[in-house]
C-alpha angles and dihedrals in degrees: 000000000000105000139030087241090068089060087088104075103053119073113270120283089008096092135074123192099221094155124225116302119250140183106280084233086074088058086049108057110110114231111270124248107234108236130183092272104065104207112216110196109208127208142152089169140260094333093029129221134273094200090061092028088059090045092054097049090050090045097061114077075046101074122091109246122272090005100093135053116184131207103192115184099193099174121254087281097070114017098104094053098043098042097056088052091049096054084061091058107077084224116133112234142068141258121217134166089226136020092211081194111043092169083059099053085045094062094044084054133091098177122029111207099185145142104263111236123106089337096084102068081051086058088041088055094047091038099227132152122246154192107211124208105192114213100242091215094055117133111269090354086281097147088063092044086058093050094040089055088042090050091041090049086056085245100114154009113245113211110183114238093249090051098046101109138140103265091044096053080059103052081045104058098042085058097056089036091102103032093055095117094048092058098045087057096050085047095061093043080062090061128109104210107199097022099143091047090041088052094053097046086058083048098050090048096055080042088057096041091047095050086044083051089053096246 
């Protein structure tokens, strides 16, 4: 499992909380120096979000002018489209449909804006701040389980789907603007260095029990 809340479900002393496993590039990206430019990464995945992608576009005549760069992954469906609108915006930044190297972009980033599945223990391992975004269809509602740890933990700011708009990225984001470290400190206490090795070793141990058993 991923966070302590989750320890709850499993019958007591039969759960482990190993976190989910990550490149080892995430755990290895310095903290970043804030400069006058504060650079937002954008991404609501491989096929990106329209719900993120609409709220971008609004955003943009809202910042004030030279104190944002944005990095805007839309997924391959809508970049075109996006991105020549973008280069009409005045805005800094680039839209693209992929990020072929995610680690890279987080360390370009001083503020994450993202969906919150498995993305998060990618932030936590950065430790980066964040404003989530969970995916309302997500299976039992776990993508707002992740953001609602991650904003509990102090590591984070949630917006709801239905309320993710562009006005409101930019409130959000003048609210978080000086607390930036902060988070990204919570975020990485939020890490579980070692998960994939952790979760073998776990493996390993139920493989030896059950050959001892004769199975």
């Amino acid at each position: 499992m991923s966070f302590e809340e989750t320890r709850k479900w499993f019958p007591e002393g039969r759960a482990e909380v190993t976190g989910r496993p990550v490149r080892d590039e995430f755990g290895s990206i310095a903290p970043k120096a804030r400069g006058n430019v504060l650079t937002i990464l954008i991404t609501g995945g491989s096929q990106g979000s329209r719900t993120l992608n609409r709220a971008l576009e609004q955003s943009w005549p809202l910042w004030k002018k030279g104190t944002v760069r944005l990095i805007h992954q839309t997924g391959p469906a809508a970049q075109q489209e996006i991105a020549a609108k973008f280069r009409a915006s005045g805005v800094e930044g680039c839209v693209v449909a992929f990020l072929d190297d995610m680690p890279a972009a987080f360390a370009q980033a001083d503020l994450i804006v993202s969906r919150s599945g498995g993305t998060v223990s990618e932030i936590a391992a950065a430790g980066k701040p964040s404003i989530l975004v969970p995916l309302p269809t997500a299976a039992d509602q776990h993508q707002l389980r992740n953001a609602e740890a991650f904003e509990k933990a102090g590591a984070a700011r949630l917006i709801p789907d239905a309320e993710m708009n562009g006005r409101r990225l930019v409130e959000e984001v003048e609210r978080c603007s000086g607390e930036l470290e902060k988070m990204g400190a919570a975020a990485r206490s939020l890490a579980r260095p070692g998960a994939a090795r952790r979760a073998a070793e776990i493996l390993e141990s139920f493989a030896g029990h059950a050959g001892g058993a004769g199975h």
